[in-house]
N, C-alpha and C positions, 0 to 999 in steps of 0.2 A: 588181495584183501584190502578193503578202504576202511580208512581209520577214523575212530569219531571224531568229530571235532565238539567242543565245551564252549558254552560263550552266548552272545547275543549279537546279533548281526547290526546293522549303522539303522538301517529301517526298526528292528525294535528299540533300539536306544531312544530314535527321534519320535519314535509313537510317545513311547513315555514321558518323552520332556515334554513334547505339544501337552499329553493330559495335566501334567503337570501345572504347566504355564497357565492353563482355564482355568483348574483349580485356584492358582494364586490369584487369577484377575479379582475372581468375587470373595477370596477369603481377603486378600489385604485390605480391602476399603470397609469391610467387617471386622477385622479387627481394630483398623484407625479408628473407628465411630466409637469401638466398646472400648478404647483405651482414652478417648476423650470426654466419655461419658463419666467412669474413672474420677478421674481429673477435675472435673467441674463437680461431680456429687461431694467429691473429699473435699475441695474449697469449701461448697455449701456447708457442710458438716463442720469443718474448723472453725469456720466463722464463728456459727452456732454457740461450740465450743469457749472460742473468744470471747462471746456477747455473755453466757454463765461465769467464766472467769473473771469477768469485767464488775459486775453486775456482785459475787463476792467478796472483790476487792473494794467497792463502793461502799459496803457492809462494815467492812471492818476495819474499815480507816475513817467510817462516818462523816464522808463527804461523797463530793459529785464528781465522777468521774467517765470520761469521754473517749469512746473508739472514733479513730482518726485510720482516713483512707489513704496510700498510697508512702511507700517505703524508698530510703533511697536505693537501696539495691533490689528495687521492681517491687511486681504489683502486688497486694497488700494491705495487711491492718495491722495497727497496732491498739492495744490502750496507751493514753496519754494519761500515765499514773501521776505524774507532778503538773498538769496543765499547760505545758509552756506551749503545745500546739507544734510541737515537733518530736521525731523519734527520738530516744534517748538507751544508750545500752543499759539494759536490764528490764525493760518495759518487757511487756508479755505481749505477742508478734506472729500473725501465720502469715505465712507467702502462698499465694495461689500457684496452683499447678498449670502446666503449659500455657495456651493461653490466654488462661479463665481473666477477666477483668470485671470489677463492679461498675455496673452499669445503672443510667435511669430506666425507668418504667419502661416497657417496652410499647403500651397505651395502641397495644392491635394491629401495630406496623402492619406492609404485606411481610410475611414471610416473619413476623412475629408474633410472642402469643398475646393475650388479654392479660390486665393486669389482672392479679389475686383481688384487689379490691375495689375492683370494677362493677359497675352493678348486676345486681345478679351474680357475682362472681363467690367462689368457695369461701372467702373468709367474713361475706356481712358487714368489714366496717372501715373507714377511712384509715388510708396510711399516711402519717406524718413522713414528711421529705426531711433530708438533710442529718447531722452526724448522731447516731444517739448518746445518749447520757444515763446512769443511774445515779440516783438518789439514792443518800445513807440509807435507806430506808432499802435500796433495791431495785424499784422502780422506775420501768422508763421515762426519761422526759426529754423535753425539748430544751436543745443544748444552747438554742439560741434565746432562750426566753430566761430572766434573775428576777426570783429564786427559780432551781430548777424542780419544782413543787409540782406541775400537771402532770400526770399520769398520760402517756400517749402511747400508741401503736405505730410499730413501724413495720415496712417491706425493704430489706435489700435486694437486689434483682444480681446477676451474676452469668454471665458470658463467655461464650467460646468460639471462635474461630477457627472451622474445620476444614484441611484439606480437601474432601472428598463432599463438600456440599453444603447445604446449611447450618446455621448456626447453631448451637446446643443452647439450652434455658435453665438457669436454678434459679432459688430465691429464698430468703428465711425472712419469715413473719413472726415479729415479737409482740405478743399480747400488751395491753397496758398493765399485764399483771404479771409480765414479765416471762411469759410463757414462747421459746422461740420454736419453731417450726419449719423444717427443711422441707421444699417442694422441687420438682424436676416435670419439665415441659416436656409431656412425651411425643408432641407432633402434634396434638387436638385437643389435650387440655393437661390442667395440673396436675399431679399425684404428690402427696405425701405421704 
C-alpha cells in the first residue's frame, strides 16, 4: 500500500516565488510613487498651514512678520517671529518630508510643468518671487520692500526627487488677500 505524501514539491514552491517576484516588480515602483506623492502633498499642505499661522501671528502682535526658507537641521520653514533672519527655538517650523525641497519656478523646463501664473495659466495673475511677509493687517507683502504696505500674490513651487523616475510637482498660491491654495502636477497640468 503507498502512502500519501502532504506538501508541495520544489517546482511549485518556484512557480510561486517567480509569480510573486512579477507581482513585486510592478507593485514596488507603485507604491514608491504613491508614498512620495504622500510626502510632497503633506509638505504642500504644511506650508499652507505655516503661511495661516504666520499670517495670525502678524495679526496679533500688529506687526510684519516673515517665513524664511531652510532650517538647520534640513529642508524647511520657519516664521521669523522676532526678525533677526534666523531660526530661533520656539518659532513655529515644518520640515518637509523625504525629499521634497522648495524650489523656483519650474518656467516649462523639459520634463517640467508650466508655472500656475503663466499666461494663460489657472491662476490669472502675477506671482511675486522671494520670501513672504504679513502685515498687522494680515496681508501678503513684499518682504523686501519698507513699509511692508503692498498687498501681493505669491507661488511657492515644491519638489521631489524620485527613485523610480521623474520628479513629482506641488505648489501653494497665496492670493493678495491672503487666500493660500495647495496644487499638485499630475503629469499635464495642475489640480487643486
Amino acid at each position: 500500500m503507498r502512502k500519501e505524501q502532504h506538501g508541495y514539491s520544489l517546482v511549485e514552491i518556484l512557480i510561486a516565488i517567480v509569480i510573486i517576484l512579477v507581482l513585486a516588480a510592478f507593485a514596488i515602483p507603485n507604491t514608491a510613487t504613491a508614498l512620495a506623492n504622500l510626502k510632497l502633498r503633506g509638505s504642500a499642505s504644511d506650508f499652507a498651514g505655516l503661511v495661516q499661522q504666520t499670517r495670525i501671528a502678524a495679526v496679533q502682535n500688529n506687526k510684519t512678520i516673515t517665513i524664511l526658507f531652510g532650517l538647520p537641521t534640513g529642508n524647511g520653514a520657519y516664521t521669523d517671529l522676532n526678525g533677526n533672519g534666523s531660526f530661533d527655538s520656539g518659532e513655529p517650523m515644518i520640515q518637509f518630508g523625504g525629499n521634497v525641497n522648495q524650489v523656483a519656478a519650474p518656467g516649462g523646463a523639459p520634463g517640467a510643468p508650466t508655472n500656475l501664473d503663466a499666461s494663460g495659466g489657472p491662476l490669472g495673475w502675477t506671482a511675486t518671487s522671494g520670501n513672504i511677509s504679513f502685515n498687522a493687517r494680515g496681508l501678503p507683502c513684499n518682504s523686501g520692500v519698507t513699509p511692508c504696505g503692498t498687498n501681493v500674490n505669491y507661488i511657492f513651487y515644491f519638489q521631489d526627487t524620485r527613485a523610480f523616475g521623474a520628479n513629482g510637482w506641488a505648489a501653494v498660491s497665496i492670493t493678495a488677500a491672503a487666500r493660500a491654495k495647495v496644487w499638485w502636477w499630475n503629469g499635464s497640468s495642475w489640480i487643486s
